[in-house]
PyMOL commands that place a pseudoatom at each C-alpha (Angstrom):
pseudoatom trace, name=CA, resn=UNK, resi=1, chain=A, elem=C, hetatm=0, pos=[-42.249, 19.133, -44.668]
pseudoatom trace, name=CA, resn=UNK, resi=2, chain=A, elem=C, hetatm=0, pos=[-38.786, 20.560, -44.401]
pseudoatom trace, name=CA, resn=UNK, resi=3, chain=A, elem=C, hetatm=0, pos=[-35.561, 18.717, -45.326]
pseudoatom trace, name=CA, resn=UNK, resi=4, chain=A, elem=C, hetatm=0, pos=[-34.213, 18.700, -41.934]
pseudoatom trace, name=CA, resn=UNK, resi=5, chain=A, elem=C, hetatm=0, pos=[-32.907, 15.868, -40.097]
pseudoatom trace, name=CA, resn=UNK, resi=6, chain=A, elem=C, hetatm=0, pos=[-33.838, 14.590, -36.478]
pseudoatom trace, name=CA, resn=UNK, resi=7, chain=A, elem=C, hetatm=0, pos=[-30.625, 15.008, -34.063]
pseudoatom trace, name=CA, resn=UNK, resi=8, chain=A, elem=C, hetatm=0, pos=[-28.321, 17.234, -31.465]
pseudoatom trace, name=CA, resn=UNK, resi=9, chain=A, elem=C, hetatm=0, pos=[-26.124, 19.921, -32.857]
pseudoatom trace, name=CA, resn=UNK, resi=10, chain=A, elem=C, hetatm=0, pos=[-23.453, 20.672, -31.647]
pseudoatom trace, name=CA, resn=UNK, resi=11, chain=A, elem=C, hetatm=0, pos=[-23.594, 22.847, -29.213]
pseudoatom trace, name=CA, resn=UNK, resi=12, chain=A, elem=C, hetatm=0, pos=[-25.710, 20.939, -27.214]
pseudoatom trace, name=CA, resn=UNK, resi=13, chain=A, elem=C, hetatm=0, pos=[-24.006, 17.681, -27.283]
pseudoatom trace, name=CA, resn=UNK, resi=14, chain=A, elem=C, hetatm=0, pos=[-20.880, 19.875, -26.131]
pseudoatom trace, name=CA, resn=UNK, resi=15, chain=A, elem=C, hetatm=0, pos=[-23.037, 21.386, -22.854]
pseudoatom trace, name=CA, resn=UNK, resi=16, chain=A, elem=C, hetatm=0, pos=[-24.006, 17.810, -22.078]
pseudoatom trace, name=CA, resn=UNK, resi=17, chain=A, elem=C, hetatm=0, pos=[-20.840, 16.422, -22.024]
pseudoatom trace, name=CA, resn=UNK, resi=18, chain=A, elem=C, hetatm=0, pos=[-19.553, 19.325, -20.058]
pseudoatom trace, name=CA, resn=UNK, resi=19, chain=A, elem=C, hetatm=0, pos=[-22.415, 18.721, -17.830]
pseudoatom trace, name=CA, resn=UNK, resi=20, chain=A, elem=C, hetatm=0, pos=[-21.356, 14.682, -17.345]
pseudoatom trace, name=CA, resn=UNK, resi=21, chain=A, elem=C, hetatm=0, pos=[-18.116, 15.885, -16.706]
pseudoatom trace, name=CA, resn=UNK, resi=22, chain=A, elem=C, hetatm=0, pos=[-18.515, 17.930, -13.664]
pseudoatom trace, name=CA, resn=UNK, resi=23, chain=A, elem=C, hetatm=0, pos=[-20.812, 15.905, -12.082]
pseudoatom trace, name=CA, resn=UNK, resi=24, chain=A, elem=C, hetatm=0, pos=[-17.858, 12.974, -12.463]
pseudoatom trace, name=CA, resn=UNK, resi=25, chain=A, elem=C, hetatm=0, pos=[-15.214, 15.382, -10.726]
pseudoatom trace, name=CA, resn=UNK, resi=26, chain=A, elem=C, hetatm=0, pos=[-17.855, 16.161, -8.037]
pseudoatom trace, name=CA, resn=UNK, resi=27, chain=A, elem=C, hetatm=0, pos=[-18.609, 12.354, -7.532]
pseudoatom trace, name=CA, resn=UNK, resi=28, chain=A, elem=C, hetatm=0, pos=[-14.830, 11.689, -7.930]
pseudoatom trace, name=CA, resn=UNK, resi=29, chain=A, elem=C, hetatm=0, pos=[-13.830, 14.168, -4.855]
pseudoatom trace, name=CA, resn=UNK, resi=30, chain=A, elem=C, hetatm=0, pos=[-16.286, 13.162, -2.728]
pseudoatom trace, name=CA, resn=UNK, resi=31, chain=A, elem=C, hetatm=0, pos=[-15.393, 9.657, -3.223]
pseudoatom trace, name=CA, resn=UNK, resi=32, chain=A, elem=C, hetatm=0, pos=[-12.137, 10.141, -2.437]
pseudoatom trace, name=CA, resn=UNK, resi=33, chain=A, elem=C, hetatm=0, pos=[-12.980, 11.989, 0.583]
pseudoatom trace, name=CA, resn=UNK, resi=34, chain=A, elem=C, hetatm=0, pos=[-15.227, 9.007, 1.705]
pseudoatom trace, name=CA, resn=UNK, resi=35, chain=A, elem=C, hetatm=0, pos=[-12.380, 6.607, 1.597]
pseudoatom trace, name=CA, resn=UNK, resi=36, chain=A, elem=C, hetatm=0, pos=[-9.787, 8.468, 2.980]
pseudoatom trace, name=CA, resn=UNK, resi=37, chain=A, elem=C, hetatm=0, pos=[-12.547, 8.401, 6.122]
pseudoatom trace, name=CA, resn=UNK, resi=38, chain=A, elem=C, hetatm=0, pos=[-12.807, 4.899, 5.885]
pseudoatom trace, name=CA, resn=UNK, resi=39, chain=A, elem=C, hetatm=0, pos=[-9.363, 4.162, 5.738]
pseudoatom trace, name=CA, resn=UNK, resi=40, chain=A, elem=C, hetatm=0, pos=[-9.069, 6.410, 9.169]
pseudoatom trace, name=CA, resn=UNK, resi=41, chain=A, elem=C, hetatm=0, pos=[-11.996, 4.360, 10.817]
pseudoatom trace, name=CA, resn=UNK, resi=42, chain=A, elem=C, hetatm=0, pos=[-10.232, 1.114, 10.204]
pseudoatom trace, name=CA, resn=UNK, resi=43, chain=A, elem=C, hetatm=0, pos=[-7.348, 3.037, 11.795]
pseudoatom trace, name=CA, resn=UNK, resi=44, chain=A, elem=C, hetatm=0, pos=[-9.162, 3.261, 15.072]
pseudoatom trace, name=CA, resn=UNK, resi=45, chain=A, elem=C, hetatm=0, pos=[-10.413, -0.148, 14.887]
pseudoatom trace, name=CA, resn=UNK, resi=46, chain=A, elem=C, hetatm=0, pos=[-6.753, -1.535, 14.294]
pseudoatom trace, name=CA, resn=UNK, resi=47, chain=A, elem=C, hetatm=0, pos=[-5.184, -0.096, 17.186]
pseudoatom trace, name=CA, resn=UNK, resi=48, chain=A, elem=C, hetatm=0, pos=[-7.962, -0.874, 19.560]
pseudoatom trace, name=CA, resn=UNK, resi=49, chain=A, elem=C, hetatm=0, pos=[-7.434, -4.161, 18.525]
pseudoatom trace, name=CA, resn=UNK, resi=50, chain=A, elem=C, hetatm=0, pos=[-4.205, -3.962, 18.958]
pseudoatom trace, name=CA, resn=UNK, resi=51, chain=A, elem=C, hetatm=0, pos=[-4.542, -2.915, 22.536]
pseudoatom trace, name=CA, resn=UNK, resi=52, chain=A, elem=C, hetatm=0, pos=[-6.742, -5.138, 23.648]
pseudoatom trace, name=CA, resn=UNK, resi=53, chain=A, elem=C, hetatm=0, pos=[-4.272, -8.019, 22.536]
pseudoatom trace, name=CA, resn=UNK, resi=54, chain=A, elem=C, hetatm=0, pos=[-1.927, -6.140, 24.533]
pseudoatom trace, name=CA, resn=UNK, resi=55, chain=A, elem=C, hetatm=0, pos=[-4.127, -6.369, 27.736]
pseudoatom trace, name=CA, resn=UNK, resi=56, chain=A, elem=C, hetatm=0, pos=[-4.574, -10.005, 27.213]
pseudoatom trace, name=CA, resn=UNK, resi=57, chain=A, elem=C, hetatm=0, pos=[-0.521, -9.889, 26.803]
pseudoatom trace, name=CA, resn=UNK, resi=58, chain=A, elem=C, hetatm=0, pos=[-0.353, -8.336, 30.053]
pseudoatom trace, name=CA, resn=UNK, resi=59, chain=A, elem=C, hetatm=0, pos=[-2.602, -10.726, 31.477]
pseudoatom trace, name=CA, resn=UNK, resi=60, chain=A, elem=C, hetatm=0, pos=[-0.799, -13.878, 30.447]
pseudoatom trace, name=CA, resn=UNK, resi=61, chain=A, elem=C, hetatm=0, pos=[2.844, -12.192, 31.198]
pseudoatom trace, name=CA, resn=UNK, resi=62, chain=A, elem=C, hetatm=0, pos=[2.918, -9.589, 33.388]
pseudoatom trace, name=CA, resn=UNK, resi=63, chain=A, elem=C, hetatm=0, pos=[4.502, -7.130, 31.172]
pseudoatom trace, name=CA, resn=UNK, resi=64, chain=A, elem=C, hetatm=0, pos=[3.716, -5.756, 27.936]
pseudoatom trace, name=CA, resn=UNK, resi=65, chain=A, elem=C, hetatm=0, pos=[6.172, -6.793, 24.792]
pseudoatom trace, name=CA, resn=UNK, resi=66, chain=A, elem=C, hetatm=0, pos=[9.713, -4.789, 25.253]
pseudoatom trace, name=CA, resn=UNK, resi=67, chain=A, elem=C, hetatm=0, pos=[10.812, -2.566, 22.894]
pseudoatom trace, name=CA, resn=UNK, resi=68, chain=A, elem=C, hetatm=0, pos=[14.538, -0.173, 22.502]
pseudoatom trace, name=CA, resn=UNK, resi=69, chain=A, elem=C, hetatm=0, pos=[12.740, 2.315, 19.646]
pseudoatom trace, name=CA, resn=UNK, resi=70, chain=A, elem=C, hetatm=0, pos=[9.819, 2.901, 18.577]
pseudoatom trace, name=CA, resn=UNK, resi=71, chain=A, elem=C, hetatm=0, pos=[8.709, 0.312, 16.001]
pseudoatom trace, name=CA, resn=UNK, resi=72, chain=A, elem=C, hetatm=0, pos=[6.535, 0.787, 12.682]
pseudoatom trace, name=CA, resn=UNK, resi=73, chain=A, elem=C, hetatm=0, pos=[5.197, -0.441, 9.222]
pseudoatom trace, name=CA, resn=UNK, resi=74, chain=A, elem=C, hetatm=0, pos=[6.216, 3.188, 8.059]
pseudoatom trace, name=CA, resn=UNK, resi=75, chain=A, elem=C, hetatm=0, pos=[8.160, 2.263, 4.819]
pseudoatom trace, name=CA, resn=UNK, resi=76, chain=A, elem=C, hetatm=0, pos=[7.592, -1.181, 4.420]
pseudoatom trace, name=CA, resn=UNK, resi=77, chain=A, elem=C, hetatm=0, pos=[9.428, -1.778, 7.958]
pseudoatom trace, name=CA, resn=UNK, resi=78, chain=A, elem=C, hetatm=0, pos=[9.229, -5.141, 9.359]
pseudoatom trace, name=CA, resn=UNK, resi=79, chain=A, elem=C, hetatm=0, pos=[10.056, -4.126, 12.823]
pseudoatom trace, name=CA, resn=UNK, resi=80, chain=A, elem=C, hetatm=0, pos=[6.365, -3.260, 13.859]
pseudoatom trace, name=CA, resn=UNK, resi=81, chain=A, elem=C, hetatm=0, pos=[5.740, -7.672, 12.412]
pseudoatom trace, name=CA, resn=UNK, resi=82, chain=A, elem=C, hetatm=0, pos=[8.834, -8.783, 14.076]
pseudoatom trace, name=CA, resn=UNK, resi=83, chain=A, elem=C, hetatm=0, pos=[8.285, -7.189, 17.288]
pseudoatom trace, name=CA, resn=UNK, resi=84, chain=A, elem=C, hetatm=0, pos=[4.700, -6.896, 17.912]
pseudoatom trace, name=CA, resn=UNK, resi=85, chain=A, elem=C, hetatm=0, pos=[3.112, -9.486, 15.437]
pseudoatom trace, name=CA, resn=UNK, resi=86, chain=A, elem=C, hetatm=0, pos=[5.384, -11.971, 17.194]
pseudoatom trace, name=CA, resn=UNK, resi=87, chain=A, elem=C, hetatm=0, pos=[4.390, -11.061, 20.701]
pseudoatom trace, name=CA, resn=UNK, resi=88, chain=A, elem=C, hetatm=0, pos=[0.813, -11.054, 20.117]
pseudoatom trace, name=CA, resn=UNK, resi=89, chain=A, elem=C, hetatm=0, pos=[0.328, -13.749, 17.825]
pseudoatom trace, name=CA, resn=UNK, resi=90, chain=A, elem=C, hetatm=0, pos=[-1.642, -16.299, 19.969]
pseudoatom trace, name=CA, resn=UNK, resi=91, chain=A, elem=C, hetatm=0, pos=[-3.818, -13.177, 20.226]
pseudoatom trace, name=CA, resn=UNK, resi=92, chain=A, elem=C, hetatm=0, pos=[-4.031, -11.641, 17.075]
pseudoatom trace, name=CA, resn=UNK, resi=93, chain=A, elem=C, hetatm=0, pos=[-2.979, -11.590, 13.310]
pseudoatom trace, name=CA, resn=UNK, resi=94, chain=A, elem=C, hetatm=0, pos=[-1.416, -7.627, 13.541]
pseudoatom trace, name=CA, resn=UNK, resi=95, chain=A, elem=C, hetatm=0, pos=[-2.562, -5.118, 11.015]
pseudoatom trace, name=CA, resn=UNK, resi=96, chain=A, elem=C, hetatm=0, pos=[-0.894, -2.635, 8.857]
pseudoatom trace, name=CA, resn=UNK, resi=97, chain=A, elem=C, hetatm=0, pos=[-1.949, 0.660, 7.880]
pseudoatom trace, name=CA, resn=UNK, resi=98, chain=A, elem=C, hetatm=0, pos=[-4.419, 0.401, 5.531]
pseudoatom trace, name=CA, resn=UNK, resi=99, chain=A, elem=C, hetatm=0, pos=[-2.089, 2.005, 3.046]
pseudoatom trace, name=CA, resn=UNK, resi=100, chain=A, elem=C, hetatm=0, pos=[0.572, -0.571, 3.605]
pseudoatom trace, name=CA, resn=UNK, resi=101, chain=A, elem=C, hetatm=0, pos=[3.584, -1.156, 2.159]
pseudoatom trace, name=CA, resn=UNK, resi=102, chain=A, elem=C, hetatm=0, pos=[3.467, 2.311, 0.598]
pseudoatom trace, name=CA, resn=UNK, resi=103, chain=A, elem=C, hetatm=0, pos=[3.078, 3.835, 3.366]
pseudoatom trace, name=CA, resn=UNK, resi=104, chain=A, elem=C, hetatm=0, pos=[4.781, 7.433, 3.976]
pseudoatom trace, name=CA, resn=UNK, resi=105, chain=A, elem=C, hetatm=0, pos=[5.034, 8.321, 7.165]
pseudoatom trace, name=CA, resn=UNK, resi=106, chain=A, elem=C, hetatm=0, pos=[2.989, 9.444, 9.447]
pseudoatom trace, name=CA, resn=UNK, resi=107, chain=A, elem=C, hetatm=0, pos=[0.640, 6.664, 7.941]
pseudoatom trace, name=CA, resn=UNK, resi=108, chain=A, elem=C, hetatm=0, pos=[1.468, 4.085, 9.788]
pseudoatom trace, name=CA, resn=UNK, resi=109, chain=A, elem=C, hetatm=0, pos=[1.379, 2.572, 13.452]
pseudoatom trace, name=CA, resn=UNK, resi=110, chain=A, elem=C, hetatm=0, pos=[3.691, 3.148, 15.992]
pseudoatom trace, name=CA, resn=UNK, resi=111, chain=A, elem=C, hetatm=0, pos=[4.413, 0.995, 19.738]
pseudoatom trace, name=CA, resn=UNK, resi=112, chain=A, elem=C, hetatm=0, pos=[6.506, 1.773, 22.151]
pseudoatom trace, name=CA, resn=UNK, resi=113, chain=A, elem=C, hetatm=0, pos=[7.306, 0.541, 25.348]
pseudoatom trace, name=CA, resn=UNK, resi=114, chain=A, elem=C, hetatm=0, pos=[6.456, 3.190, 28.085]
pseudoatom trace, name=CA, resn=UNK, resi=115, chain=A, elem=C, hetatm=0, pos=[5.593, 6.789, 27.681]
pseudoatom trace, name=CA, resn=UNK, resi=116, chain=A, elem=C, hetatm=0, pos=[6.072, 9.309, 25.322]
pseudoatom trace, name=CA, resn=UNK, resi=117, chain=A, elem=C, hetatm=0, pos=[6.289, 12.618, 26.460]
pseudoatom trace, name=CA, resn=UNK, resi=118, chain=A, elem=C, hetatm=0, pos=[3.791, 14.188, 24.244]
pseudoatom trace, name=CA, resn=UNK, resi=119, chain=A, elem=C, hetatm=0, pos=[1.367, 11.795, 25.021]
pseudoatom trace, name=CA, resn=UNK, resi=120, chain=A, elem=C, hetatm=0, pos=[0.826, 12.334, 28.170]
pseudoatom trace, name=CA, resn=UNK, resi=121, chain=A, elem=C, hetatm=0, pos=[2.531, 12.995, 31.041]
pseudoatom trace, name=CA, resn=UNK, resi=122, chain=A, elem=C, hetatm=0, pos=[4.554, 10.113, 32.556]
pseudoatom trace, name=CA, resn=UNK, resi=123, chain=A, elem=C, hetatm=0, pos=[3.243, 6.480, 34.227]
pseudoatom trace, name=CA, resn=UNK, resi=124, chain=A, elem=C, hetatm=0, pos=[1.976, 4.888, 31.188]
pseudoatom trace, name=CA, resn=UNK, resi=125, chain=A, elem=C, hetatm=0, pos=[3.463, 1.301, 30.393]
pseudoatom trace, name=CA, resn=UNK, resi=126, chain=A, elem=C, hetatm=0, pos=[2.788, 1.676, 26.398]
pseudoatom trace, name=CA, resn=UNK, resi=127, chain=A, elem=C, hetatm=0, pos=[2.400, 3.644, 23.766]
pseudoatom trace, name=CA, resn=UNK, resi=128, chain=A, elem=C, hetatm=0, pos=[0.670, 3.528, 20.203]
pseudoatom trace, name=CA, resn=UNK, resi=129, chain=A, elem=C, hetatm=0, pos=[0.034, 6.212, 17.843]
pseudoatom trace, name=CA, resn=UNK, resi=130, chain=A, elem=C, hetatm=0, pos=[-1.494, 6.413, 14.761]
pseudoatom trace, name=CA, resn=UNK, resi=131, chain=A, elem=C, hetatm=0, pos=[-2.012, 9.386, 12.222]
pseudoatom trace, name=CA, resn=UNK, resi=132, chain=A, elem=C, hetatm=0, pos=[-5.135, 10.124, 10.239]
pseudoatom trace, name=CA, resn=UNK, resi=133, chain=A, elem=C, hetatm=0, pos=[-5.833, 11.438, 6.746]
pseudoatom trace, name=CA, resn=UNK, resi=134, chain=A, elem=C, hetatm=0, pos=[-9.366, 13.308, 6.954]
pseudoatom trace, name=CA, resn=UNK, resi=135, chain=A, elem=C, hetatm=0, pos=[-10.997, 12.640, 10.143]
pseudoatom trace, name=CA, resn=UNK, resi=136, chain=A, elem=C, hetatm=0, pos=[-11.100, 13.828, 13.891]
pseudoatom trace, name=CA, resn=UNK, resi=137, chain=A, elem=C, hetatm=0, pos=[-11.111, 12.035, 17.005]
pseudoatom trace, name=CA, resn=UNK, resi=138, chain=A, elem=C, hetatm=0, pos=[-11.771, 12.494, 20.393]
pseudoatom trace, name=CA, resn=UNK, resi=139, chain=A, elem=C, hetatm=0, pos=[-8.329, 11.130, 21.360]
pseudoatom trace, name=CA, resn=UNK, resi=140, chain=A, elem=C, hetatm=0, pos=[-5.349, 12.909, 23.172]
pseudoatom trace, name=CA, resn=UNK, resi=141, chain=A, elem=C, hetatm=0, pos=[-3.488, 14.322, 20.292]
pseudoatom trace, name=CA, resn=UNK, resi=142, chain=A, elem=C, hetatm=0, pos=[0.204, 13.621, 19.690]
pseudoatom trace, name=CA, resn=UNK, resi=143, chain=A, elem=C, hetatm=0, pos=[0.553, 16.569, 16.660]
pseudoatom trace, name=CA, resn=UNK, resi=144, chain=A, elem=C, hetatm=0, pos=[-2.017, 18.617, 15.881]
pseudoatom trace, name=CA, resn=UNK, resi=145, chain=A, elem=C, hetatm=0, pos=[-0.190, 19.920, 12.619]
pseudoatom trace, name=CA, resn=UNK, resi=146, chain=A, elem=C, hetatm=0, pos=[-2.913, 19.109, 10.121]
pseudoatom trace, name=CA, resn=UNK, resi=147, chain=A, elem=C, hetatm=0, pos=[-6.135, 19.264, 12.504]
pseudoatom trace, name=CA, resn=UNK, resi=148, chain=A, elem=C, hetatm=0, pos=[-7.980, 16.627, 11.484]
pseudoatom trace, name=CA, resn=UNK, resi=149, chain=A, elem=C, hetatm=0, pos=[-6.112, 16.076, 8.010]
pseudoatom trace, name=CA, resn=UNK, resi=150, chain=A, elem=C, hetatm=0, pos=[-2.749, 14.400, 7.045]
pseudoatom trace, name=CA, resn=UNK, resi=151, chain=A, elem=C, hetatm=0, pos=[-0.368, 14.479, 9.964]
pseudoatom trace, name=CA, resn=UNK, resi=152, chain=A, elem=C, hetatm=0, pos=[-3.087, 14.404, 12.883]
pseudoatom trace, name=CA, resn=UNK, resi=153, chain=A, elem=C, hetatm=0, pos=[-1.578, 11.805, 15.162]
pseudoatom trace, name=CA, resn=UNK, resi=154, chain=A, elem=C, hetatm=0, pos=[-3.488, 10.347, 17.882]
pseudoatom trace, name=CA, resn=UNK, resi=155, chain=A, elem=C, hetatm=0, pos=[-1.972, 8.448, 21.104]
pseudoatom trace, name=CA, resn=UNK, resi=156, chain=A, elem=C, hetatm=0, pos=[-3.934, 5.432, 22.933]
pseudoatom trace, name=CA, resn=UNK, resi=157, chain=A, elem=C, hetatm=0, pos=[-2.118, 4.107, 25.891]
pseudoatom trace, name=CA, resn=UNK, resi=158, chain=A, elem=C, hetatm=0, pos=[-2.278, 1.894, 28.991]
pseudoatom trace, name=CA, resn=UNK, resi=159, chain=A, elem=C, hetatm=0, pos=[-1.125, 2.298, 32.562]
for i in range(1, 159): cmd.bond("trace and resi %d" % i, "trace and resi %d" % (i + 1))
show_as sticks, trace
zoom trace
């Protein structure tokens, strides 16, 4: 029998851990990635929401809510609440960007009253955009700076 004693050395507790380690910051990334996708998906959902309480608006009034500006949660702004949440509230509680109140723009959602030029081309009675963080749609795009990454704005709209 020899005198030695049962256990790791060094060394190999040191490629293990290294080993643990990577495979975190792998699992970490593609976490991160996987929620930044989710986040855009709830996007979507939002403003199609959103729209369809404006329809029903429509329906009951005629005309869809009025606005001067555009109006947004960018920033912790109240004017996308004040102006849409109050119109559509017998419709609809309306949502903020997932990544409200710190959002920085263009993470947020926009309305406007009528069209916007780069939207489309003229006609349209509203306008709402919204900007993803990973994903693609298959949506008229507003800005195509960051293809299908931070900055990809997307337009829905109504006649």
């Amino acid at each position: 029998m020899s005198g030695r004693q049962k256990g790791f050395t060094l060394i190999e507790l040191l490629v293990v851990i290294s080993i643990i380690g990577v495979l975190s910051t792998i699992a970490m990334t593609s976490l991160n990635g996987a929620r930044a996708k989710a986040r855009d998906v709830k996007r979507l959902s939002d403003v199609q929401e959103v729209r369809k309480a404006l329809t029903l608006y429509y329906s009951d009034y005629g005309s869809y809510p009025g606005t001067s500006n555009w109006v947004s949660d960018c920033s912790g702004d109240t004017s996308w609440k004040s102006v849409i949440g109050g119109a559509l509230a017998p419709y609809m509680a309306v949502p903020d960007d997932p990544v409200f109140p710190n959002n920085v723009w263009p993470l947020c959602y926009y309305y406007k009253l009528e069209d916007y030029g780069n939207c489309s081309g003229s006609g349209y009675a509203y306008t709402l955009l919204f900007a993803t963080e990973a994903s693609k749609f298959n949506l008229q795009k507003y800005s195509v700076q960051g293809e299908g990454g931070t900055a990809a704005r997307f337009c829905l709209h109504e006649e």
